[in-house]
BALOBA-1460 file (C-alpha; in Angstrom, 3 decimals):
// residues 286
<rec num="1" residu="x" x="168.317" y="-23.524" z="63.814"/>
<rec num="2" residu="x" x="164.844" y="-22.557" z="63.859"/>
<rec num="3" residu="x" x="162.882" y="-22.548" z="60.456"/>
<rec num="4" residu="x" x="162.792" y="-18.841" z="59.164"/>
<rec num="5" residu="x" x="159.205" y="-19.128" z="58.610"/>
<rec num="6" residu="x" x="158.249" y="-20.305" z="62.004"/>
<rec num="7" residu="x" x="159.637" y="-16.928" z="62.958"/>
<rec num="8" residu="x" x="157.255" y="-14.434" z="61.518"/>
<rec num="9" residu="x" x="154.444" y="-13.217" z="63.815"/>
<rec num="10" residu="x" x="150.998" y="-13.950" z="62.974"/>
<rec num="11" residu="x" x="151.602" y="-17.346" z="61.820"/>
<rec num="12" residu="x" x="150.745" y="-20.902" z="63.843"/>
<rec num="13" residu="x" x="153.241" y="-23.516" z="63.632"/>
<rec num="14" residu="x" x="151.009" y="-27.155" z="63.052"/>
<rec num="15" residu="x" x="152.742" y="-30.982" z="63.908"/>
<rec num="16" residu="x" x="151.763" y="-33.727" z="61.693"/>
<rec num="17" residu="x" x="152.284" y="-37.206" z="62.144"/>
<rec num="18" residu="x" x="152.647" y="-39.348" z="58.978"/>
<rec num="19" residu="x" x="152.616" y="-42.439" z="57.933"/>
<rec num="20" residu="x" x="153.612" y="-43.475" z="54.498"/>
<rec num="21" residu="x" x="154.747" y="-46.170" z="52.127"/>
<rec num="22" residu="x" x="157.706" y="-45.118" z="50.429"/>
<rec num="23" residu="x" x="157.561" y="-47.449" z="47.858"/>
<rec num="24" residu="x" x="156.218" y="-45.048" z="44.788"/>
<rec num="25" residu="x" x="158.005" y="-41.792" z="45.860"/>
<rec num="26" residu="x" x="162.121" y="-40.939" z="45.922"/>
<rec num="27" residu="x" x="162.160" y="-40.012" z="49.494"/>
<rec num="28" residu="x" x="161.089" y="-37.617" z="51.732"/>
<rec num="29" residu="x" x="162.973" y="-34.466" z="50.028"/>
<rec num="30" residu="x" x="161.307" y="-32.462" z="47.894"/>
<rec num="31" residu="x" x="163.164" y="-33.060" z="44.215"/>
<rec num="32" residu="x" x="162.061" y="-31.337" z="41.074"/>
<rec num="33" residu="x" x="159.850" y="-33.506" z="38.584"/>
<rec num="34" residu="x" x="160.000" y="-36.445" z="41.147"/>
<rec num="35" residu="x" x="157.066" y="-37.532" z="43.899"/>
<rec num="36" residu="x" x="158.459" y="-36.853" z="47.073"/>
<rec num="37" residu="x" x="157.015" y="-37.016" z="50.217"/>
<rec num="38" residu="x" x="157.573" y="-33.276" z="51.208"/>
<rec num="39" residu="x" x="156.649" y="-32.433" z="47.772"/>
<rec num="40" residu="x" x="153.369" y="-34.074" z="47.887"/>
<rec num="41" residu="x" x="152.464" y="-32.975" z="51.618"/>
<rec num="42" residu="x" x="153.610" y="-28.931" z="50.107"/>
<rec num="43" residu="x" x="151.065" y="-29.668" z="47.545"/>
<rec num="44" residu="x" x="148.165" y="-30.618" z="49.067"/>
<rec num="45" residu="x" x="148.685" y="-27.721" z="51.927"/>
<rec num="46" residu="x" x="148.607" y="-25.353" z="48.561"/>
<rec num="47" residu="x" x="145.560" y="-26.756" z="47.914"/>
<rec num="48" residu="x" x="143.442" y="-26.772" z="51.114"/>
<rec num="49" residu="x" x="144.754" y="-23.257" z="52.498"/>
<rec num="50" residu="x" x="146.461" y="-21.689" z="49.217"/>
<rec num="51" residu="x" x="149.774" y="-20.990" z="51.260"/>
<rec num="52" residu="x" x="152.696" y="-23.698" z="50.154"/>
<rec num="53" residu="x" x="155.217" y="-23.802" z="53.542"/>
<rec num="54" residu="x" x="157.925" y="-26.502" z="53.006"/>
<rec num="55" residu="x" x="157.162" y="-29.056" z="55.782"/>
<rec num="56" residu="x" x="160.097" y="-29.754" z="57.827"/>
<rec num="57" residu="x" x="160.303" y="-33.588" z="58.376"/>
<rec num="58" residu="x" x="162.110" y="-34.970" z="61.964"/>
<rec num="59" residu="x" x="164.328" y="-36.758" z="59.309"/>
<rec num="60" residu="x" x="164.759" y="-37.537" z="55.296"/>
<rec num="61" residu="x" x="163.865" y="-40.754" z="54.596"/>
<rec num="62" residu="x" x="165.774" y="-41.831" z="51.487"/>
<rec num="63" residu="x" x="163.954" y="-43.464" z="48.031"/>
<rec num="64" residu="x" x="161.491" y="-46.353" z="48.704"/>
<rec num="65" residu="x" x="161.701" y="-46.380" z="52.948"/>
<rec num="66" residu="x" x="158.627" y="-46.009" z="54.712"/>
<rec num="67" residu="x" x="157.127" y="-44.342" z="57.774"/>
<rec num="68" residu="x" x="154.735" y="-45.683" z="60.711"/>
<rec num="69" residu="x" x="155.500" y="-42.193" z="62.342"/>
<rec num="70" residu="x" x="157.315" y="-39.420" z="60.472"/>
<rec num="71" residu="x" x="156.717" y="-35.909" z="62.150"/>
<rec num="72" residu="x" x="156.569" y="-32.583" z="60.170"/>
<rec num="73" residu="x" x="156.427" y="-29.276" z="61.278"/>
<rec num="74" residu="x" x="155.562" y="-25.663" z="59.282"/>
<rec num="75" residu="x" x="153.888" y="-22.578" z="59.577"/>
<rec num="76" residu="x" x="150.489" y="-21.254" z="58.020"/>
<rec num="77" residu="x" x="149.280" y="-17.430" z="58.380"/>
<rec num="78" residu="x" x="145.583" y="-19.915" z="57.491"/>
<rec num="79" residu="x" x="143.198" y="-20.147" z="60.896"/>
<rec num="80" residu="x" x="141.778" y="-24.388" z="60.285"/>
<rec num="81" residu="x" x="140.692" y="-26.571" z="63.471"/>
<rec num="82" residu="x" x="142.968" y="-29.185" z="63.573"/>
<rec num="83" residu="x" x="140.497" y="-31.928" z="62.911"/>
<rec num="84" residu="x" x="139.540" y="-30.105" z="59.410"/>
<rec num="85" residu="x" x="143.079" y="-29.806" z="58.807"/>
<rec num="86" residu="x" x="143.558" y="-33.855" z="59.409"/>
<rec num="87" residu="x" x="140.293" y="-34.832" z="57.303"/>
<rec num="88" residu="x" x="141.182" y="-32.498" z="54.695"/>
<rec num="89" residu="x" x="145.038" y="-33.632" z="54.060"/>
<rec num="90" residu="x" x="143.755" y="-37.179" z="53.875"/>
<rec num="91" residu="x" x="140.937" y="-36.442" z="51.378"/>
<rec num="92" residu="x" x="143.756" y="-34.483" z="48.993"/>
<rec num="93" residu="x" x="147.542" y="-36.746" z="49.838"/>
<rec num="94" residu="x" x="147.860" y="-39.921" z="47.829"/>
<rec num="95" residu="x" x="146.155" y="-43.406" z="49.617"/>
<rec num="96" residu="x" x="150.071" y="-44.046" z="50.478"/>
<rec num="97" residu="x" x="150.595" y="-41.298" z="52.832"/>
<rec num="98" residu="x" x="148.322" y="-40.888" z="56.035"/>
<rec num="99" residu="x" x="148.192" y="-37.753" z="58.118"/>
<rec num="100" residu="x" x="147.449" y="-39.847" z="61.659"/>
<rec num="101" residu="x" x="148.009" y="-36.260" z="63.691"/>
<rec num="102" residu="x" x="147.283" y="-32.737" z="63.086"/>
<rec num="103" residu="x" x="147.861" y="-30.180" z="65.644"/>
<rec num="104" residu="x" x="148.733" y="-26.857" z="66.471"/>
<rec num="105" residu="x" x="152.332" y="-26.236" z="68.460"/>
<rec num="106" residu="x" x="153.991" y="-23.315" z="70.524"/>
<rec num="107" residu="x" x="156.286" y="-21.632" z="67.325"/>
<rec num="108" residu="x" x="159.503" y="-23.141" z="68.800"/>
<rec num="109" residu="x" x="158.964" y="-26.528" z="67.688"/>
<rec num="110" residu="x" x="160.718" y="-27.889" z="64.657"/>
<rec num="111" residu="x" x="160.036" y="-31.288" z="63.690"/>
<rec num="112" residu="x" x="163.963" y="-31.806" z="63.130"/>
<rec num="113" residu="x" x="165.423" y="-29.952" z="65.616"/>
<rec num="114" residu="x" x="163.290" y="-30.459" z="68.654"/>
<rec num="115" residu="x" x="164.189" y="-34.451" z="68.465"/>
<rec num="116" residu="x" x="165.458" y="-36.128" z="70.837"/>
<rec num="117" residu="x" x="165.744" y="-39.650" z="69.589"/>
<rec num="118" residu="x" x="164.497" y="-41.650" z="66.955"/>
<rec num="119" residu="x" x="163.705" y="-45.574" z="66.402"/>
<rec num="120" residu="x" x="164.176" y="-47.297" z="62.925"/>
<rec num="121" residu="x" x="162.826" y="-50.624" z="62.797"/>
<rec num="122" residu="x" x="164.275" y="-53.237" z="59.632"/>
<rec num="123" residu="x" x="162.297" y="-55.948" z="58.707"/>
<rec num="124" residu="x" x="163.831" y="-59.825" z="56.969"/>
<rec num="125" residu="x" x="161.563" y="-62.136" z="55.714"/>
<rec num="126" residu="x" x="163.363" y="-65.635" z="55.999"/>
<rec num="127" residu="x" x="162.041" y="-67.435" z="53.621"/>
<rec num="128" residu="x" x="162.324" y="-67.319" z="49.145"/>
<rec num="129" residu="x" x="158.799" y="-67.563" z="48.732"/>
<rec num="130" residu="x" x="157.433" y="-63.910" z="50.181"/>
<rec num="131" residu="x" x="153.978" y="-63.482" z="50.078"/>
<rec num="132" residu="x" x="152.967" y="-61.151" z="47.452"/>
<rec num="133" residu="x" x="151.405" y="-58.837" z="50.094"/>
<rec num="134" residu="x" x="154.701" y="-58.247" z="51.912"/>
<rec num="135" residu="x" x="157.496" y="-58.414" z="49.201"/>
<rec num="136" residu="x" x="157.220" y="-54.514" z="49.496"/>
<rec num="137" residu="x" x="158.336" y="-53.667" z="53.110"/>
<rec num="138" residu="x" x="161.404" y="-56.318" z="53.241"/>
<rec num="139" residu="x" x="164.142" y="-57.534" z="52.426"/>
<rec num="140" residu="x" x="164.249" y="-61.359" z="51.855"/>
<rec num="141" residu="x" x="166.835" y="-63.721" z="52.884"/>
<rec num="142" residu="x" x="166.480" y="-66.819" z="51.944"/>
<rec num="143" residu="x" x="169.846" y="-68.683" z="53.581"/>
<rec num="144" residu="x" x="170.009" y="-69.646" z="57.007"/>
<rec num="145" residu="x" x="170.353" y="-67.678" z="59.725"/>
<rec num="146" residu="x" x="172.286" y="-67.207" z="63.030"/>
<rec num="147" residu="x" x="169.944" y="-65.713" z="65.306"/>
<rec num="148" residu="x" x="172.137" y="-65.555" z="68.680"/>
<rec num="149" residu="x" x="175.178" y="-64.411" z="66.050"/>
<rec num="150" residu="x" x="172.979" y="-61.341" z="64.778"/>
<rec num="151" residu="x" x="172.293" y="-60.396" z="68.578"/>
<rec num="152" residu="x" x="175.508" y="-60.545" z="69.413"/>
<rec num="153" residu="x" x="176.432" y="-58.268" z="66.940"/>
<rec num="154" residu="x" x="173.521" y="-55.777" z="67.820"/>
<rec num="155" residu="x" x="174.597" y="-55.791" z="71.334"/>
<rec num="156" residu="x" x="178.363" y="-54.131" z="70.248"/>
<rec num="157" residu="x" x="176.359" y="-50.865" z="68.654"/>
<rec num="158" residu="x" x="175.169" y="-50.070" z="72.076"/>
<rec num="159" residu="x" x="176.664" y="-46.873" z="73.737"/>
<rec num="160" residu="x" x="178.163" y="-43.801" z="72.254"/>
<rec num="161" residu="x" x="180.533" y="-44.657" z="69.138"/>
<rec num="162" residu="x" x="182.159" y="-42.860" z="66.234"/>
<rec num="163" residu="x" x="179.547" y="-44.946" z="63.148"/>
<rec num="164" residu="x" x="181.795" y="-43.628" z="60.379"/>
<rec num="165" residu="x" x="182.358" y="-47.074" z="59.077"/>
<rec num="166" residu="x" x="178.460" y="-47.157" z="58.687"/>
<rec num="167" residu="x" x="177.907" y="-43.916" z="57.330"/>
<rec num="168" residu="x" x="177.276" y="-43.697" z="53.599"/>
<rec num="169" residu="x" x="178.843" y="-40.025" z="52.001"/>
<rec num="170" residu="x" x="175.606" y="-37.829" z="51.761"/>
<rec num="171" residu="x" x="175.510" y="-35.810" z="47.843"/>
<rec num="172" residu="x" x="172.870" y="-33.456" z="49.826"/>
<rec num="173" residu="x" x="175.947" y="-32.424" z="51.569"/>
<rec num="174" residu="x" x="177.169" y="-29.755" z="49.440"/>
<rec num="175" residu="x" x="173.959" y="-28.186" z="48.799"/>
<rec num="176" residu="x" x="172.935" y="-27.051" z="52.719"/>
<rec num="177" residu="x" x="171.835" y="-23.631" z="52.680"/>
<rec num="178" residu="x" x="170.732" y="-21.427" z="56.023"/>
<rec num="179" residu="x" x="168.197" y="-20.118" z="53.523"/>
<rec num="180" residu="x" x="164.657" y="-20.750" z="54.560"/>
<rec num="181" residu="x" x="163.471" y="-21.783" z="51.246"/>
<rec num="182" residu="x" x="166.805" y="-24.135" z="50.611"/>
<rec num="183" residu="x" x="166.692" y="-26.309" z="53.975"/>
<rec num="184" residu="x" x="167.954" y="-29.388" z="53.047"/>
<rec num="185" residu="x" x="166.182" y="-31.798" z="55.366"/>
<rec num="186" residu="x" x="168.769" y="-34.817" z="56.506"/>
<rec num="187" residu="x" x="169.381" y="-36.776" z="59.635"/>
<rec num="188" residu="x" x="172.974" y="-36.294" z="59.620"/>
<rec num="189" residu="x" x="175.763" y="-33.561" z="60.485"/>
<rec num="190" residu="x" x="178.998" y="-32.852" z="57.875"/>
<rec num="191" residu="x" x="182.248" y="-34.216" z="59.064"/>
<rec num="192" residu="x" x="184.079" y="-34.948" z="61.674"/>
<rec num="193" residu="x" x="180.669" y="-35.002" z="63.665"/>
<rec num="194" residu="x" x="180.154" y="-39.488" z="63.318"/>
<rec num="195" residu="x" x="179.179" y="-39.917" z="66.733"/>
<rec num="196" residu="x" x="175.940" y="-41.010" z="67.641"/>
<rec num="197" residu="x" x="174.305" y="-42.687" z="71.059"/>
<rec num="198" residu="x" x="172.179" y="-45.787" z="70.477"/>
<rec num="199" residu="x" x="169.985" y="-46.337" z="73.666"/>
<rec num="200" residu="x" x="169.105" y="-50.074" z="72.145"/>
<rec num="201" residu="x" x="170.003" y="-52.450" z="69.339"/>
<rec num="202" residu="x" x="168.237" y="-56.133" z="69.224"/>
<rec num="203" residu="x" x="166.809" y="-58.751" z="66.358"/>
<rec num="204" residu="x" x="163.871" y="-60.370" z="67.272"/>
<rec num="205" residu="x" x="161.964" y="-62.853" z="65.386"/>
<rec num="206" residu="x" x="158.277" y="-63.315" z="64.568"/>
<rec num="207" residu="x" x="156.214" y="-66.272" z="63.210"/>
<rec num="208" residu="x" x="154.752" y="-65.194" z="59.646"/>
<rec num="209" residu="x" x="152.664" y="-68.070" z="58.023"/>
<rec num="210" residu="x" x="155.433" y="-70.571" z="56.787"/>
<rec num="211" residu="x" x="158.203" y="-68.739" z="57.538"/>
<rec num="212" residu="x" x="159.912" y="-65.927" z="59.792"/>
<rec num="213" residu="x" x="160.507" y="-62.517" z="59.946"/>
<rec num="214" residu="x" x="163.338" y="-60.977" z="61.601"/>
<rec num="215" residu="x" x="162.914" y="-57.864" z="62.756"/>
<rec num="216" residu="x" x="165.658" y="-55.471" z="64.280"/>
<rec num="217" residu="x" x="164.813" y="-52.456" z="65.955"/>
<rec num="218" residu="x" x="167.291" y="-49.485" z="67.253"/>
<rec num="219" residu="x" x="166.299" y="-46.468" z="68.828"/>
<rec num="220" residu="x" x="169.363" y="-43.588" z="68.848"/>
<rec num="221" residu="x" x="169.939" y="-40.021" z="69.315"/>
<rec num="222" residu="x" x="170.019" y="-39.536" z="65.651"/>
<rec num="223" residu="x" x="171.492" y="-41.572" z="62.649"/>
<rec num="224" residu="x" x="173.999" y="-40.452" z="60.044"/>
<rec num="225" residu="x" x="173.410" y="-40.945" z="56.412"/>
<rec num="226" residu="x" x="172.449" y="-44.796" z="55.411"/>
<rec num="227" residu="x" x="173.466" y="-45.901" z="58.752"/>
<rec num="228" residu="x" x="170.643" y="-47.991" z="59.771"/>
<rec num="229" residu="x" x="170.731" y="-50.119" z="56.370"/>
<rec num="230" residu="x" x="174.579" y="-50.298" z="56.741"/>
<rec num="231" residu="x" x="174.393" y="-51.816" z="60.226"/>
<rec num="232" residu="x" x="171.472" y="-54.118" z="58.945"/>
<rec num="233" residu="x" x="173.429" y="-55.527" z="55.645"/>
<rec num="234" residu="x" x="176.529" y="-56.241" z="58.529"/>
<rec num="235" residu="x" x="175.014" y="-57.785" z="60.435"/>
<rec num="236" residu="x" x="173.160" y="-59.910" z="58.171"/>
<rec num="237" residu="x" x="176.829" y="-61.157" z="57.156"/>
<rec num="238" residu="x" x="177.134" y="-62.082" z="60.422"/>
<rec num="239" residu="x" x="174.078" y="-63.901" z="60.634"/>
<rec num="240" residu="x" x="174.804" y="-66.460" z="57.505"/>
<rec num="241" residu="x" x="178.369" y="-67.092" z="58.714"/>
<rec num="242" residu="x" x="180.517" y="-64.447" z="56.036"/>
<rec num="243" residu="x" x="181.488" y="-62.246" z="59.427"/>
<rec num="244" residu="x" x="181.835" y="-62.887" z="62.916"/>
<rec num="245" residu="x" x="180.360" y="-60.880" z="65.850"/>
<rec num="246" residu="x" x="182.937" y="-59.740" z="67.359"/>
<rec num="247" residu="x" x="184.276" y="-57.913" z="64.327"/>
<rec num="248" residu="x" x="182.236" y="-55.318" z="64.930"/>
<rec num="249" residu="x" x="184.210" y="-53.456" z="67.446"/>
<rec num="250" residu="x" x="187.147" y="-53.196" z="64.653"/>
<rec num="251" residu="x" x="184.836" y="-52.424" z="61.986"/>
<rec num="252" residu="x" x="183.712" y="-49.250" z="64.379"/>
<rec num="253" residu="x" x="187.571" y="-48.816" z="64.821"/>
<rec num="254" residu="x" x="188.307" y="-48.660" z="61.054"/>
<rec num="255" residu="x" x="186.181" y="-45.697" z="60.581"/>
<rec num="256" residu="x" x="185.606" y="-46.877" z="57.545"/>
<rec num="257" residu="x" x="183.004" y="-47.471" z="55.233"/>
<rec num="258" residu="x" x="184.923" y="-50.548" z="53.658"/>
<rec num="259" residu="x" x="185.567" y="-52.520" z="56.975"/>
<rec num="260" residu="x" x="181.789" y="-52.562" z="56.867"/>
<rec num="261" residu="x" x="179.496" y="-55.097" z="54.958"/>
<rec num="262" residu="x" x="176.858" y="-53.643" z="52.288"/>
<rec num="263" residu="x" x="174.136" y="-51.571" z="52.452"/>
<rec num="264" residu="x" x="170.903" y="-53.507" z="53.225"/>
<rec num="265" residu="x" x="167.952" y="-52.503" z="50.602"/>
<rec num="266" residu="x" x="165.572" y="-49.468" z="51.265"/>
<rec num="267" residu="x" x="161.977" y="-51.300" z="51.445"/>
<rec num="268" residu="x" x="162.628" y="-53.030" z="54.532"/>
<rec num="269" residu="x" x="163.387" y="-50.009" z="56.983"/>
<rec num="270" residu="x" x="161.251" y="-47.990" z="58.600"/>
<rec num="271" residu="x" x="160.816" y="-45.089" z="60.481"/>
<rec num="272" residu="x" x="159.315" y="-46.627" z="63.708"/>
<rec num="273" residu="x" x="158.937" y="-43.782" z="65.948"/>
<rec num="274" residu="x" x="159.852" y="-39.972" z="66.872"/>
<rec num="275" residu="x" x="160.491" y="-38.525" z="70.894"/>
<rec num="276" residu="x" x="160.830" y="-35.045" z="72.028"/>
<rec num="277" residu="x" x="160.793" y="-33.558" z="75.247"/>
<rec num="278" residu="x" x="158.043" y="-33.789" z="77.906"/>
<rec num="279" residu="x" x="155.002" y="-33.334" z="76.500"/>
<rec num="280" residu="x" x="155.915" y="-33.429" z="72.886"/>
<rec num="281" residu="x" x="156.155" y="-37.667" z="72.646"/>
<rec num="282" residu="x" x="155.775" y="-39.381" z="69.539"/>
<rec num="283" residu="x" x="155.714" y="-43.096" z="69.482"/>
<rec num="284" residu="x" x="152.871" y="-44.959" z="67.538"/>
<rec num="285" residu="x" x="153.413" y="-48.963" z="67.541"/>
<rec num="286" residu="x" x="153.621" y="-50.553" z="64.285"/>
């Protein structure tokens, strides 16, 4: 579906890329009396151009996870070089939200729609003394850890598979609306549509001062609701010995959310990175 307001002649359609520490704000959805990151982004175009398009995000990132490379998309009747428009969204959005792209796009692109994968990168710090400086943007684990177990387990989410078992129920659900102004922005699709492709799923680890931080990264075709945390907190049974790896097949099996372990916390995922066709790349390193 393309956004109604992209639709109307005489209007450009801009890309931003963002990103943002979602610590301070209840996710990326614009909710009423809360900081969102939508909300704030539909604010500050008010006040630069005095036109308020919702932004259309390539995802919703839920309460307190952040962004190395959201992408939003709307449309503004406003002529502003794009360089103008990138000074002059940093100089109004809060320090925790960075415009790092601003640019001008033919009127069929929607940030959402137009993706064709994504990458979500999780972050454990392995020690119980986290620096100060870093206690926001993971989760700590303090017991020991399997490394080759959490691979293992990685490896099995591979491939195209049915990720009901790791799909949390979405409340948002219920509220989707084709109306322009009511576009409830989600990463997800209502039942029975669970499958997704994952292109890769690994753990790696990297030295940080005293201790180590464990870092899993998976790139998909698109992610239902929660699914990323819900394949982290597994797997992180796996790694201190409470599940084995090769459970995971069966827990994809169940297609249910029970057979699965629990839902890792939100400050230590990320969205890594955002592709679309030829020509229309996103993917800024961390």
């Amino acid at each position: 579906m393309i956004d109604c307001a992209q639709s109307r002649p005489g209007l450009q359609t801009w890309r931003l890329t963002l990103a943002y520490d979602g610590t301070d704000f209840r996710g990326w959805q614009v909710q009423p009396g809360e900081p969102t990151i939508q909300g704030e982004l539909q604010a500050a175009l008010g006040r630069i151009t005095g036109e308020a398009p919702l932004p259309q995000g390539s995802g919703r990132t839920d309460a307190g996870v952040h962004a190395l490379a959201q992408v939003a998309s709307f449309a503004l009747q406003t002529p502003i070089p794009a360089e103008n428009m990138k000074r002059a969204l940093n100089r109004t959005l809060p320090a925790s939200i960075r415009v790092l792209e601003a640019r001008t796009v033919p009127g069929a692109f929607h940030a959402r729609h137009s993706a064709v994968a994504k990458t979500y990168e999780y972050r454990v710090f392995g020690e119980e003394l986290c620096p100060p400086f870093l206690a926001r943007y993971v989760h700590v684990c303090c017991w020991p850890m399997d490394f080759e177990a959490l691979q293992r387990a990685a490896k099995f989410f591979e491939g195209e598979h049915d990720f009901l078992s790791f799909a949390a129920s979405d409340p948002d659900l219920s509220s989707r609306s084709i109306a322009c102004t009511t576009e409830v922005e989600q990463d997800i699709e209502a039942p029975p549509a669970p499958v997704r492709t994952i292109f890769s799923s690994a753990w790696e680890m990297r030295p940080y001062g005293a201790g180590n931080l464990l870092v899993y990264r998976v790139r998909g075709s698109g992610f239902l609701h929660h699914m990323v945390r819900n394949l982290v907190g597994t797997m992180l049974e796996v790694g201190r010995g409470r599940m084995k790896a090769d459970e995971m097949p069966a827990i994809l099996a169940a297609r249910s959310r029970s057979a699965a372990g629990p839902t890792a916390p939100a400050k230590g995922l990320f969205l890594h990175s955002v592709e679309y066709a030829p020509l229309e790349d996103v993917s800024i390193e961390a």
